[in-house]
N, CA, C and O atoms as a Tripos MOL2 file, in Angstrom:
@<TRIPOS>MOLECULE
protein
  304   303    76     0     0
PROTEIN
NO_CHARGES

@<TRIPOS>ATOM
      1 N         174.7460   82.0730   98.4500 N.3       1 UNK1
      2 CA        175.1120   81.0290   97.5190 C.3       1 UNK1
      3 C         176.1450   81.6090   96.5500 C.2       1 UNK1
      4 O         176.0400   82.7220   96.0360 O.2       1 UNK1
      5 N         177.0310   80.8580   96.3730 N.am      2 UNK2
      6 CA        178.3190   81.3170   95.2740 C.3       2 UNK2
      7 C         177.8430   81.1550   94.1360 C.2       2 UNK2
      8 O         177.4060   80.0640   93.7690 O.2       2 UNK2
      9 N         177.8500   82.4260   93.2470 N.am      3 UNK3
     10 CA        177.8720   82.9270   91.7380 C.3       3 UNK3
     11 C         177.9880   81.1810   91.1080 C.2       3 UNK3
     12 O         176.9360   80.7010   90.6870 O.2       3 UNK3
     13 N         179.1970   80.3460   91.0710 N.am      4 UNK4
     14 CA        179.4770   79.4230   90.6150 C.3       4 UNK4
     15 C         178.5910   78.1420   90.6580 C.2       4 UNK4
     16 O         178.5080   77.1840   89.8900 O.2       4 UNK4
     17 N         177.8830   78.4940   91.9590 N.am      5 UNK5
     18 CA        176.9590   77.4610   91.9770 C.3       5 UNK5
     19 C         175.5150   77.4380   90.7490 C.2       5 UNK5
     20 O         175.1090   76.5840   89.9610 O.2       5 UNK5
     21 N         175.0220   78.9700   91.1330 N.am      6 UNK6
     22 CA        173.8380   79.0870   91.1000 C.3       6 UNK6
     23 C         174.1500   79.0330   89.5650 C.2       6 UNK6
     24 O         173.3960   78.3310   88.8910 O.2       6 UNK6
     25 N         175.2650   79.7500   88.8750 N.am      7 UNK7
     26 CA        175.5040   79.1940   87.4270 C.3       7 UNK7
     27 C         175.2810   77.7940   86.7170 C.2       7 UNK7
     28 O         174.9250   77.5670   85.5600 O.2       7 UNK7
     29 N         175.6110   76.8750   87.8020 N.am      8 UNK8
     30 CA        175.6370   75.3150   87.4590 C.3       8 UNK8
     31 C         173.8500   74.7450   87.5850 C.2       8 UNK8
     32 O         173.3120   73.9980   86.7680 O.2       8 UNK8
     33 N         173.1540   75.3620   88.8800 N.am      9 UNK9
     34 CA        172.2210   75.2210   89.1860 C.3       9 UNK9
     35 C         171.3890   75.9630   87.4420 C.2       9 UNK9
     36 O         170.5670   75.4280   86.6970 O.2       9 UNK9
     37 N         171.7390   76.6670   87.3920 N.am     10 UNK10
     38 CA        170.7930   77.4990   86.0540 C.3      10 UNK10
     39 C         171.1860   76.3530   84.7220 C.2      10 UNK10
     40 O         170.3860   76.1760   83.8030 O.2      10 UNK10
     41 N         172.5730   75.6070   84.7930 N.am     11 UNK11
     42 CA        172.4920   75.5610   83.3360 C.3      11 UNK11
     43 C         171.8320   74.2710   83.7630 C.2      11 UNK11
     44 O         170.7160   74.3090   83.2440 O.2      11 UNK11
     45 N         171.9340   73.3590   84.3190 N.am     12 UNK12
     46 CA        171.4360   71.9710   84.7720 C.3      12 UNK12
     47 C         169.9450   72.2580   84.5880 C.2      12 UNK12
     48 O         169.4450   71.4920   83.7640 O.2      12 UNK12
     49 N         169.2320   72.9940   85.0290 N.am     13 UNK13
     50 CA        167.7760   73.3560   85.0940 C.3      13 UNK13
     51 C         167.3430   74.1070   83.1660 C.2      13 UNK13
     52 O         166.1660   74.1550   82.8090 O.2      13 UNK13
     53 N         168.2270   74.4810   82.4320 N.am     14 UNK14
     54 CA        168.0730   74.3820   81.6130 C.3      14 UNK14
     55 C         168.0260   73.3950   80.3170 C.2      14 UNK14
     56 O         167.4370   73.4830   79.2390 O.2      14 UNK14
     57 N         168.9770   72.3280   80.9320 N.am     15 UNK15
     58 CA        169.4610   71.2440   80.1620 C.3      15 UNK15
     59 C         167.8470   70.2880   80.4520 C.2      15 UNK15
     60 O         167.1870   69.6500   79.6330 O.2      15 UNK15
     61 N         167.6570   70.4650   81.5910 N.am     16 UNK16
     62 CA        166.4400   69.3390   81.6560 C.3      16 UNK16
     63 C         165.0930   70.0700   81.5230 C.2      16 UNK16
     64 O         164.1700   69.4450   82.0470 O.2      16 UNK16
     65 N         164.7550   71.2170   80.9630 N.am     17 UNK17
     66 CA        164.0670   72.1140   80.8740 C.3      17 UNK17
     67 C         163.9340   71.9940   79.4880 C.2      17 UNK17
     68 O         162.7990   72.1160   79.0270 O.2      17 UNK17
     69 N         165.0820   71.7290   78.5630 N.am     18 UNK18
     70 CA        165.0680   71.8080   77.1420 C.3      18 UNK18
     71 C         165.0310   70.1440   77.0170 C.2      18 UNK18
     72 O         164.1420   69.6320   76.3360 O.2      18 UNK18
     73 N         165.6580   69.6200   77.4450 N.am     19 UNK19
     74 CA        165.3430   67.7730   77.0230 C.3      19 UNK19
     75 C         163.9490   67.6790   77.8050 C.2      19 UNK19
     76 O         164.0640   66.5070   78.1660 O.2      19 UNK19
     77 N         162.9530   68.0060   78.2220 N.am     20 UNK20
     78 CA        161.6810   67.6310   78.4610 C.3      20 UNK20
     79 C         161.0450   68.5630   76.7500 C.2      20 UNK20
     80 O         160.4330   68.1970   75.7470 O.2      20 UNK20
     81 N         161.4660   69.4860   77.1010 N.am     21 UNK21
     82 CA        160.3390   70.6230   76.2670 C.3      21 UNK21
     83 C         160.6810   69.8040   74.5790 C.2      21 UNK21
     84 O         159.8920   69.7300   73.6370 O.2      21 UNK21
     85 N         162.1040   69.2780   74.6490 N.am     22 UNK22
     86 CA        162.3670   68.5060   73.0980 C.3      22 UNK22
     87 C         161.3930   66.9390   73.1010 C.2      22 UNK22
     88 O         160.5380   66.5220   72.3200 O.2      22 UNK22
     89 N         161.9940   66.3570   74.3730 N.am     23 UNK23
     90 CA        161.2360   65.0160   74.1770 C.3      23 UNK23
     91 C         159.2890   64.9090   74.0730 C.2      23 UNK23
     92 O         158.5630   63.9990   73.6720 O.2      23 UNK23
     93 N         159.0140   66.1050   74.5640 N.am     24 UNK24
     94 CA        157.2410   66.3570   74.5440 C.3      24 UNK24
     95 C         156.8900   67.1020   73.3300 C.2      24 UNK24
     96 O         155.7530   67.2250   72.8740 O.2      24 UNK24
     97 N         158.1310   67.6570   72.7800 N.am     25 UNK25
     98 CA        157.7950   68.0420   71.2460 C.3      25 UNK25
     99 C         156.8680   67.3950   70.4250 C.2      25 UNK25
    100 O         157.1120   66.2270   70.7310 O.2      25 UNK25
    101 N         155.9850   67.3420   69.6060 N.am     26 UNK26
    102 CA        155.4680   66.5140   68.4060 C.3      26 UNK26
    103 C         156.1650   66.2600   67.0960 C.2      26 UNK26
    104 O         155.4580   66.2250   66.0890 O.2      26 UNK26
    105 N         157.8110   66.0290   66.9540 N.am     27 UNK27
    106 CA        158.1450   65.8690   65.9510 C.3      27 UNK27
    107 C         157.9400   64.4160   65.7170 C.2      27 UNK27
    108 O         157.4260   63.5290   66.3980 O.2      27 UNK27
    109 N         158.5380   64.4450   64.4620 N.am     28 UNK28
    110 CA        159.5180   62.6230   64.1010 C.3      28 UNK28
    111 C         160.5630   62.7700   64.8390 C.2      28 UNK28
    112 O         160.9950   63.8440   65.2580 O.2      28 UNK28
    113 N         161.0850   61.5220   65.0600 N.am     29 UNK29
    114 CA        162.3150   60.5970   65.7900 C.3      29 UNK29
    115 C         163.4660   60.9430   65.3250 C.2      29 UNK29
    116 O         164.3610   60.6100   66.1010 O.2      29 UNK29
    117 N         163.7930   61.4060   64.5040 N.am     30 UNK30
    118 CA        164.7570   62.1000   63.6680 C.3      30 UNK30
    119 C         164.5790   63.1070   64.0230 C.2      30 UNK30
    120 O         164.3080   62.9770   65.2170 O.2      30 UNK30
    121 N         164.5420   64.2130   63.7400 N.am     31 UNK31
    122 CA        164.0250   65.5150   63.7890 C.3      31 UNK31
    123 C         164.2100   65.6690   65.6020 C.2      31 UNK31
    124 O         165.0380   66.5020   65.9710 O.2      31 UNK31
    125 N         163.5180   64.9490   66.5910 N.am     32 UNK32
    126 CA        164.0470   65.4640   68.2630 C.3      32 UNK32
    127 C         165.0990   64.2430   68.0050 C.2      32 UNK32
    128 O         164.4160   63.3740   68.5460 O.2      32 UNK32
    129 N         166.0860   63.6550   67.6380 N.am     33 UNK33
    130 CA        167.1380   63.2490   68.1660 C.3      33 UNK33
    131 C         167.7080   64.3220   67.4800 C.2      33 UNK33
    132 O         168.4640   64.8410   68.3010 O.2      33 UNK33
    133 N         167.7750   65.0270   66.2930 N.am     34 UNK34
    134 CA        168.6180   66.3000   65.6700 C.3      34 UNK34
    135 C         168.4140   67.1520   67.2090 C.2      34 UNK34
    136 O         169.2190   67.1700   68.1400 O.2      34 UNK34
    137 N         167.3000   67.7190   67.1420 N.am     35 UNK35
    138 CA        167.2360   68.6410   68.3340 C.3      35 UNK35
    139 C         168.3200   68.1710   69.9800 C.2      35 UNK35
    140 O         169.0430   68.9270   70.6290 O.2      35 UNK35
    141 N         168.0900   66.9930   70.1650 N.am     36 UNK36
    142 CA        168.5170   66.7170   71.2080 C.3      36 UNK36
    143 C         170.4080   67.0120   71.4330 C.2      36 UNK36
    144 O         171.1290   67.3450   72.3730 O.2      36 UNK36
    145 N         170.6270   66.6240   69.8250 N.am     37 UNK37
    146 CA        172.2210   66.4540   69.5980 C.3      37 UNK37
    147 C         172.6000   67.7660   69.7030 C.2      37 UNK37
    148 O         173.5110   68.0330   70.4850 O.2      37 UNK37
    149 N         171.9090   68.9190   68.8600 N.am     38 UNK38
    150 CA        172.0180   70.4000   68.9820 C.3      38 UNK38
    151 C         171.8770   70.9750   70.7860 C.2      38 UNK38
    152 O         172.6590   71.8360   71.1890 O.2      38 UNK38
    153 N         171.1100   70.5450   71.4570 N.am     39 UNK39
    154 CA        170.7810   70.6640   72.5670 C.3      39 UNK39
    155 C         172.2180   70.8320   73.3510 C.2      39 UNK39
    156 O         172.7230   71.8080   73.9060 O.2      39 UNK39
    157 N         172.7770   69.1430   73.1200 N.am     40 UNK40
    158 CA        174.1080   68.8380   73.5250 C.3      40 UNK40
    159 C         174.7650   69.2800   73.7860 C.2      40 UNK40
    160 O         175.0730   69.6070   74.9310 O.2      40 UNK40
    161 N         175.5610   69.5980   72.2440 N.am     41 UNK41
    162 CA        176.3500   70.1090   71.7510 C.3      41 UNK41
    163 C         176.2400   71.6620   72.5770 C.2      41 UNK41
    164 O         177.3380   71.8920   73.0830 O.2      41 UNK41
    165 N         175.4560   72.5460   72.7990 N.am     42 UNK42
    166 CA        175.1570   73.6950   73.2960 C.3      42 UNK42
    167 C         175.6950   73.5260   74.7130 C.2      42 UNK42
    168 O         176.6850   74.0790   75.1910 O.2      42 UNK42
    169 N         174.8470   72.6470   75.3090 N.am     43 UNK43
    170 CA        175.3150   72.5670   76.4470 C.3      43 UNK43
    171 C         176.5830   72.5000   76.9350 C.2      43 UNK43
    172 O         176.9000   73.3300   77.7870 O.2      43 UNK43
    173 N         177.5280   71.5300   76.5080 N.am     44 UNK44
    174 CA        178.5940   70.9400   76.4250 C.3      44 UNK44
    175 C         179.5170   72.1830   76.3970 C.2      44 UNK44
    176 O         180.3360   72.4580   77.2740 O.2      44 UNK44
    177 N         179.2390   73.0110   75.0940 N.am     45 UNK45
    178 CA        179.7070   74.1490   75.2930 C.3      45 UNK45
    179 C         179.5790   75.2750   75.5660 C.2      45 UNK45
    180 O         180.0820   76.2750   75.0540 O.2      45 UNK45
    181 N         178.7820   75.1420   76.5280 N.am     46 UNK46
    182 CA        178.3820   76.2590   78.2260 C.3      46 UNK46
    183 C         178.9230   75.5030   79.1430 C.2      46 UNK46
    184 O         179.2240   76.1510   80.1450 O.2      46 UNK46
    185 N         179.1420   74.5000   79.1930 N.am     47 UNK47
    186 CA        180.3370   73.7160   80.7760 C.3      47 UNK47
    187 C         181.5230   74.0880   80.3930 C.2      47 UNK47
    188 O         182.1850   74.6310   81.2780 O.2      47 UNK47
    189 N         182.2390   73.9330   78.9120 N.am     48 UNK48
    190 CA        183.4710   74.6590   79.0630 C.3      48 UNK48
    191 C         183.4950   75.7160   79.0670 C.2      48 UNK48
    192 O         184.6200   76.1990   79.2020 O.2      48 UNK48
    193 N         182.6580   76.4100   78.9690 N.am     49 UNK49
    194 CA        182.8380   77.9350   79.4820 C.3      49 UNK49
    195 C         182.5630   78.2110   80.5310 C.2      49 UNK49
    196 O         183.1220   79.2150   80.9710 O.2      49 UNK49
    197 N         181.7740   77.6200   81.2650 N.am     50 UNK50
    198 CA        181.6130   78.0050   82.6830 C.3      50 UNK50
    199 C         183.2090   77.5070   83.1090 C.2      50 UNK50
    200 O         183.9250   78.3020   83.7180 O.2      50 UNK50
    201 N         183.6720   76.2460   82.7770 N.am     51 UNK51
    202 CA        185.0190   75.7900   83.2430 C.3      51 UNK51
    203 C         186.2170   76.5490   83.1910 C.2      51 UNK51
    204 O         187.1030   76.5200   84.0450 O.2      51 UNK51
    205 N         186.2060   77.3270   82.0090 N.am     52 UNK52
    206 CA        187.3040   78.4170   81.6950 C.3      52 UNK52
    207 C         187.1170   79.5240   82.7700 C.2      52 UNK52
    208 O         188.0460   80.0120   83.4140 O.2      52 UNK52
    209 N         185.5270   79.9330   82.9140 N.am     53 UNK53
    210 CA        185.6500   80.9200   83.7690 C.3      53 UNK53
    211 C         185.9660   80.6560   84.9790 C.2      53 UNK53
    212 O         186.8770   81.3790   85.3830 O.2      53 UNK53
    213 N         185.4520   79.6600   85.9750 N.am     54 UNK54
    214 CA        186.0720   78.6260   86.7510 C.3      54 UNK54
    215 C         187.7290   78.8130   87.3040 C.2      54 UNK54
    216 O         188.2660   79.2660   88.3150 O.2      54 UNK54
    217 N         188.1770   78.1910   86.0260 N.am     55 UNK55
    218 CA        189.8490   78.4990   86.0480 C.3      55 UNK55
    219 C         190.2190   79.7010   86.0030 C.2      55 UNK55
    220 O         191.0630   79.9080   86.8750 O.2      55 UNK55
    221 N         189.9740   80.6440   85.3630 N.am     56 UNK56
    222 CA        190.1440   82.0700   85.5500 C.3      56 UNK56
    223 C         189.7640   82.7940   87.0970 C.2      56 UNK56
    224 O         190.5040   83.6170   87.6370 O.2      56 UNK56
    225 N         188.7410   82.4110   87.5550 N.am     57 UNK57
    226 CA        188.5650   83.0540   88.7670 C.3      57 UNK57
    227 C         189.3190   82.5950   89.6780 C.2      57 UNK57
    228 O         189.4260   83.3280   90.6610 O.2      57 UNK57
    229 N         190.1260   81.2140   89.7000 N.am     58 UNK58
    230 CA        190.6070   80.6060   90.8100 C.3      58 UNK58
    231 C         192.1730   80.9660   90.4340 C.2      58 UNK58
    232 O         193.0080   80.3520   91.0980 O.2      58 UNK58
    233 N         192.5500   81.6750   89.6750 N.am     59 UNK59
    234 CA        193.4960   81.9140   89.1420 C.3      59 UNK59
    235 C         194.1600   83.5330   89.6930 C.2      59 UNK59
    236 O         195.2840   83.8700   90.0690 O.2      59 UNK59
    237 N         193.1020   84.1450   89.5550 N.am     60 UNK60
    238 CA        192.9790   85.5610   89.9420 C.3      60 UNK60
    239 C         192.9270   85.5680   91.5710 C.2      60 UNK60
    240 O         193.3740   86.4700   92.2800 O.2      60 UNK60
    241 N         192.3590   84.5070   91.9690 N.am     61 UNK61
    242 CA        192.2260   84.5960   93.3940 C.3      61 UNK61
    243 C         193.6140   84.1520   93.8510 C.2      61 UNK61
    244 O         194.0080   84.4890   94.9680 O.2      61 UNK61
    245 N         194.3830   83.4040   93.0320 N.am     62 UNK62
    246 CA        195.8220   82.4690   93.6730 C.3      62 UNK62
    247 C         196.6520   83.7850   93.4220 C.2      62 UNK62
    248 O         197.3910   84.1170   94.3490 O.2      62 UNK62
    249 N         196.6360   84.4410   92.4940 N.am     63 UNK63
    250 CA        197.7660   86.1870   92.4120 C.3      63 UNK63
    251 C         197.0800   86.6250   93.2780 C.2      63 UNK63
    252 O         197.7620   87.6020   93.5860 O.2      63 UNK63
    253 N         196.1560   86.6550   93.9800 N.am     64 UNK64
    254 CA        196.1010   87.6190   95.1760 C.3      64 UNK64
    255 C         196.4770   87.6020   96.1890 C.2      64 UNK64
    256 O         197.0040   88.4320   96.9300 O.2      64 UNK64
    257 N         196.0170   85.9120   96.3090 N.am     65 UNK65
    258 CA        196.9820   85.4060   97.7180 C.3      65 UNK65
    259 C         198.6670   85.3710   97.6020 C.2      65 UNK65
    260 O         199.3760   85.2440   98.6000 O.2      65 UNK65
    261 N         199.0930   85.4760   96.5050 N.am     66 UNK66
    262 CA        200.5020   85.1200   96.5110 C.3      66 UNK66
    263 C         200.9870   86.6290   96.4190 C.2      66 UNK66
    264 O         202.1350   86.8360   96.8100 O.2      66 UNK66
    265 N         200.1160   87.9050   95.8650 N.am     67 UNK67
    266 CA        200.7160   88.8830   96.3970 C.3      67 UNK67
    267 C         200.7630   89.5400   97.2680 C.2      67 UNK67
    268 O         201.5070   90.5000   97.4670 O.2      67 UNK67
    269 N         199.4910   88.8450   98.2860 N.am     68 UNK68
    270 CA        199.3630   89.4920   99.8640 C.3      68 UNK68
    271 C         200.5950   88.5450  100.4260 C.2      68 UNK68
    272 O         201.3610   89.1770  101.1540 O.2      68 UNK68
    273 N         200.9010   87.3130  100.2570 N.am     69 UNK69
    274 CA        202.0740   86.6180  101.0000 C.3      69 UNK69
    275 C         203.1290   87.6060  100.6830 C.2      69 UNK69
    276 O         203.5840   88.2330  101.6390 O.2      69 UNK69
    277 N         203.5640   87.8330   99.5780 N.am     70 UNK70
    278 CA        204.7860   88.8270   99.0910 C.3      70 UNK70
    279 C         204.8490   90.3480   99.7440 C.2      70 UNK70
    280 O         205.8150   91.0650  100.0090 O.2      70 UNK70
    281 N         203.6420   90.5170   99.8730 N.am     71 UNK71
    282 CA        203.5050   92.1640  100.7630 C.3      71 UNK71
    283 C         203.7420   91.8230  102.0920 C.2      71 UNK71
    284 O         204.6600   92.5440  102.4810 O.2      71 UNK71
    285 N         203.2950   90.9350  103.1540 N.am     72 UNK72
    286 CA        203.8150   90.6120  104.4560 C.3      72 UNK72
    287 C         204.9560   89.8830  104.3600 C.2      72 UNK72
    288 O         205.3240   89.5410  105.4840 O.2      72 UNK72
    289 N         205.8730   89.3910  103.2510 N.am     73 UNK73
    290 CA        207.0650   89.0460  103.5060 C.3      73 UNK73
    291 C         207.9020   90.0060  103.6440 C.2      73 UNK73
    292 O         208.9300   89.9080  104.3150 O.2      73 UNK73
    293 N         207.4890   91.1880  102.9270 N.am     74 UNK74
    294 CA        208.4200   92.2250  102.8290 C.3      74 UNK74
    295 C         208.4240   92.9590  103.9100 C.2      74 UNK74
    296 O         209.4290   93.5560  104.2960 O.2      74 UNK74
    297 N         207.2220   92.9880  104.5420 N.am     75 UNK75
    298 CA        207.0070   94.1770  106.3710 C.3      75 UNK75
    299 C         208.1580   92.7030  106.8980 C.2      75 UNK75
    300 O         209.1460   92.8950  107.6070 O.2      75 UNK75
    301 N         207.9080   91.8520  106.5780 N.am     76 UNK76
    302 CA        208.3430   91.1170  107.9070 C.3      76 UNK76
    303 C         209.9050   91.0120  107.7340 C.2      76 UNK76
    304 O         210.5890   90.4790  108.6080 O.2      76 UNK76
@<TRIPOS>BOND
     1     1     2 1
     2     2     3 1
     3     3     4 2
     4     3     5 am
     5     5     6 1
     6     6     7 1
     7     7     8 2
     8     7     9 am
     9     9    10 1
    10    10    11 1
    11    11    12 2
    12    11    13 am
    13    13    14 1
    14    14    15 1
    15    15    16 2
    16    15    17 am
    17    17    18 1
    18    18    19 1
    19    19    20 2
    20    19    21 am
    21    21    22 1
    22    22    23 1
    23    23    24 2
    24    23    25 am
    25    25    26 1
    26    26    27 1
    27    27    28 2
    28    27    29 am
    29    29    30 1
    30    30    31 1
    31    31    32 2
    32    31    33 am
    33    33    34 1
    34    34    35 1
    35    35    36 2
    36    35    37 am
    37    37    38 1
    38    38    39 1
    39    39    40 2
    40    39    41 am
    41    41    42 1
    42    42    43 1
    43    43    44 2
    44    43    45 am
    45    45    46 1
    46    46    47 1
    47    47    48 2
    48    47    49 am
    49    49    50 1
    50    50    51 1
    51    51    52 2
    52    51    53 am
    53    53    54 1
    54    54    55 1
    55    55    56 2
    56    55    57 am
    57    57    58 1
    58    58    59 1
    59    59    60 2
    60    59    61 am
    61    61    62 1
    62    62    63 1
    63    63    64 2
    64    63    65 am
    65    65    66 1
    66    66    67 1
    67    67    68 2
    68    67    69 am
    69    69    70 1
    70    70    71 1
    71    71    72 2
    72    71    73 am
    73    73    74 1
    74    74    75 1
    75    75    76 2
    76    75    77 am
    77    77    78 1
    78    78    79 1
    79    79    80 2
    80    79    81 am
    81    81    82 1
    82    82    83 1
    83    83    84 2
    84    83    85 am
    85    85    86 1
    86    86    87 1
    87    87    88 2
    88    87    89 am
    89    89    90 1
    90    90    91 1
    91    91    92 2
    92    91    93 am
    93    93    94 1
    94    94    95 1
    95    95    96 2
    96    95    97 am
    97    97    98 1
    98    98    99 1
    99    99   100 2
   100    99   101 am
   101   101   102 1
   102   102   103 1
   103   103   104 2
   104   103   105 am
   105   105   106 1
   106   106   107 1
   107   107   108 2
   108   107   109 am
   109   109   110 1
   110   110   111 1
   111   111   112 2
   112   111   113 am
   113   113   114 1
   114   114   115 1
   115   115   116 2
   116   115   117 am
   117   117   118 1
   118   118   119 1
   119   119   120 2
   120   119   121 am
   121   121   122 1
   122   122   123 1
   123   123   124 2
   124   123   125 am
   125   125   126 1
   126   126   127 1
   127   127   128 2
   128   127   129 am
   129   129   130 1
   130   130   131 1
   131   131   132 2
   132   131   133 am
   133   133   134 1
   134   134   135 1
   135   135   136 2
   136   135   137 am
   137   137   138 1
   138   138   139 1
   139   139   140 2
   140   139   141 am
   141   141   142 1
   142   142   143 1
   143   143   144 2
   144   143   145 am
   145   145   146 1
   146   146   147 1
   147   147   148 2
   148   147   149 am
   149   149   150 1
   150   150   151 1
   151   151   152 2
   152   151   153 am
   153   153   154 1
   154   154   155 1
   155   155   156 2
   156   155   157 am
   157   157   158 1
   158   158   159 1
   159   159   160 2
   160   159   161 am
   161   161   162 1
   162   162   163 1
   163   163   164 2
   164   163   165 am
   165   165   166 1
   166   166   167 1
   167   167   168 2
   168   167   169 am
   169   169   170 1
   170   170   171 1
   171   171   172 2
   172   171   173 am
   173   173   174 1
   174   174   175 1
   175   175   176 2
   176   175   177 am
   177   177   178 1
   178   178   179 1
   179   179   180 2
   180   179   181 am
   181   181   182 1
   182   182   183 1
   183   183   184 2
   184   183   185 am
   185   185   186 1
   186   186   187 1
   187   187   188 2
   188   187   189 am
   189   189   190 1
   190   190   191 1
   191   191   192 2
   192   191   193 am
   193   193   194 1
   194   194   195 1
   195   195   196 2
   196   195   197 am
   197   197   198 1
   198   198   199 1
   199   199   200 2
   200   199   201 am
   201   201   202 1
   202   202   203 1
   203   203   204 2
   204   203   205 am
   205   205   206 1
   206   206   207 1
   207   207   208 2
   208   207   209 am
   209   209   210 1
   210   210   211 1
   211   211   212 2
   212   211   213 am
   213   213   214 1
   214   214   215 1
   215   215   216 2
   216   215   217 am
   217   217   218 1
   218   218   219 1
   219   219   220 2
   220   219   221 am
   221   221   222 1
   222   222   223 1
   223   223   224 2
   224   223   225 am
   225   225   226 1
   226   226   227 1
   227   227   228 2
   228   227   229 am
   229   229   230 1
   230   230   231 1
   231   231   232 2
   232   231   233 am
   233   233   234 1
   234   234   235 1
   235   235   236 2
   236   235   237 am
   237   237   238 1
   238   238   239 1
   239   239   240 2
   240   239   241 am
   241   241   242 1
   242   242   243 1
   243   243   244 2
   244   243   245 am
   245   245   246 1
   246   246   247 1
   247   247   248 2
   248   247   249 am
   249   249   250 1
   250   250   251 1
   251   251   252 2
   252   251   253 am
   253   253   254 1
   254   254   255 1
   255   255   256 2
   256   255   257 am
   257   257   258 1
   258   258   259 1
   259   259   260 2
   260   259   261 am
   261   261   262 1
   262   262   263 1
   263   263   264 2
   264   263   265 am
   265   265   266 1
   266   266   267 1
   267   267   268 2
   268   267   269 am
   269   269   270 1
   270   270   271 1
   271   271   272 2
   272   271   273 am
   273   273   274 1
   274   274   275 1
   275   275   276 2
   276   275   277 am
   277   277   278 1
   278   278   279 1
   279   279   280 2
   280   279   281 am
   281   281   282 1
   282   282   283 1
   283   283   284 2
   284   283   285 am
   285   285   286 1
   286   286   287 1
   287   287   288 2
   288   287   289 am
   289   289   290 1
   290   290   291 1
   291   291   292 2
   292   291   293 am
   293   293   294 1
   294   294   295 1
   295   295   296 2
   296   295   297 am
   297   297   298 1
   298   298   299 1
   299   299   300 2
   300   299   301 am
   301   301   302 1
   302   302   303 1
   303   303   304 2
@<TRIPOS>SUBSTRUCTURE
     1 UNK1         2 RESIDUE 1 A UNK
     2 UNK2         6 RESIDUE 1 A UNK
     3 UNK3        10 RESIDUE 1 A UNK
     4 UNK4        14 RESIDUE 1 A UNK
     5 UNK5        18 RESIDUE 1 A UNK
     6 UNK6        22 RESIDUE 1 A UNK
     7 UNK7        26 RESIDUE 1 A UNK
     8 UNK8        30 RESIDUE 1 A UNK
     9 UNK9        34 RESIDUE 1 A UNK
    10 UNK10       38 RESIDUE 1 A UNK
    11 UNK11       42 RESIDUE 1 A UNK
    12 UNK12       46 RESIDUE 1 A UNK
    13 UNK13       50 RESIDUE 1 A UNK
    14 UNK14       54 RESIDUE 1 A UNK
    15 UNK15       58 RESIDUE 1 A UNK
    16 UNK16       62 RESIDUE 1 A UNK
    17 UNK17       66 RESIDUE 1 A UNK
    18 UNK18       70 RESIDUE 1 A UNK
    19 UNK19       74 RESIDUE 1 A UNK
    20 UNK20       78 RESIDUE 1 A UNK
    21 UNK21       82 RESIDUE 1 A UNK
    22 UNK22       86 RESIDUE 1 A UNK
    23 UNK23       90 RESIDUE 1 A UNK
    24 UNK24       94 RESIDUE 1 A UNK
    25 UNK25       98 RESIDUE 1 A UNK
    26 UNK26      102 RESIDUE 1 A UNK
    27 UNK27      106 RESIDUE 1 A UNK
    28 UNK28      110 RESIDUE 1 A UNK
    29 UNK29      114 RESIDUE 1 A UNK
    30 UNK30      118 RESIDUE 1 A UNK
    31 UNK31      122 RESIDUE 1 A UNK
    32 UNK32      126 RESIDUE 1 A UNK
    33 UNK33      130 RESIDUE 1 A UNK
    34 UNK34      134 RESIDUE 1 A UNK
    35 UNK35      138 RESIDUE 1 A UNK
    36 UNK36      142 RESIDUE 1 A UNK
    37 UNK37      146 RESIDUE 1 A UNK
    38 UNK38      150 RESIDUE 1 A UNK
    39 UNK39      154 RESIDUE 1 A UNK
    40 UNK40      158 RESIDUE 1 A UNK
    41 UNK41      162 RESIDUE 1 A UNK
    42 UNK42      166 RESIDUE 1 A UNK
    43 UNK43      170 RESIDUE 1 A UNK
    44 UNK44      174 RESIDUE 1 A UNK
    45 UNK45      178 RESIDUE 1 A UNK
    46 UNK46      182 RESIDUE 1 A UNK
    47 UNK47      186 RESIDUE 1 A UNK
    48 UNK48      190 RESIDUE 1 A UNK
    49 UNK49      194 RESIDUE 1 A UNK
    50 UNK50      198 RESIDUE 1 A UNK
    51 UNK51      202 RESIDUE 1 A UNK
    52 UNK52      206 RESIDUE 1 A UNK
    53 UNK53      210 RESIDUE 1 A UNK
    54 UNK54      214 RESIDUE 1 A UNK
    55 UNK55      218 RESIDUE 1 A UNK
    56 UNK56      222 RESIDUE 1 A UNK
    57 UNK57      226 RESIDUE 1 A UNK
    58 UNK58      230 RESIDUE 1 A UNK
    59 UNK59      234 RESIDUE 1 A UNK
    60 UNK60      238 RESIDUE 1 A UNK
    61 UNK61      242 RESIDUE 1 A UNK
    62 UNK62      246 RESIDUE 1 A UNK
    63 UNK63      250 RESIDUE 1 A UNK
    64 UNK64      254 RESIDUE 1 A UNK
    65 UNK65      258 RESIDUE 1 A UNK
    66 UNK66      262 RESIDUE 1 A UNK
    67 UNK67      266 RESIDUE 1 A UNK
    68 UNK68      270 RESIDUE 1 A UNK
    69 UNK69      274 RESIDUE 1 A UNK
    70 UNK70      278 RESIDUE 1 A UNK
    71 UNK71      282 RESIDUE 1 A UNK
    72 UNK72      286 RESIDUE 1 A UNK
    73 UNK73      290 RESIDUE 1 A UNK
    74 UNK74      294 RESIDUE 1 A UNK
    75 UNK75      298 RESIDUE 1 A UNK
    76 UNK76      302 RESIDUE 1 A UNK
């Protein structure tokens, strides 16, 4: 299984791991919608970071291919 997946698989299983463990909380209604928004917000920004890293890896992989094309252009 690709690194990228099992990353997505972990944060997804966390997101609904923490919105159960918030919604079975015993607070007030206020208090788990605060939690829930914090929750969010967290999450939200672990997808753009997984996304940056994402773009970075597919990035690193495109200079590789374009410098193995450039190394067999040159034998050839």
């Amino acid at each position: 299984m690709s690194t990228s997946k099992v990353i997505i698989g972990f944060l997804v299983g966390a997101a609904v791991g923490g919105a159960l463990g918030i919604l079975l909380a015993p607070d007030k209604g206020l208090e788990t919608r605060r939690k829930i928004r914090e929750k969010g917000s967290d999450i939200g920004d672990s997808i753009s970071e997984l996304g940056e890293s994402i773009k970075d890896k597919v990035n690193e992989m495109v200079d590789g291919v374009k410098e193995s094309f450039s190394r067999q252009k040159s034998i050839v």
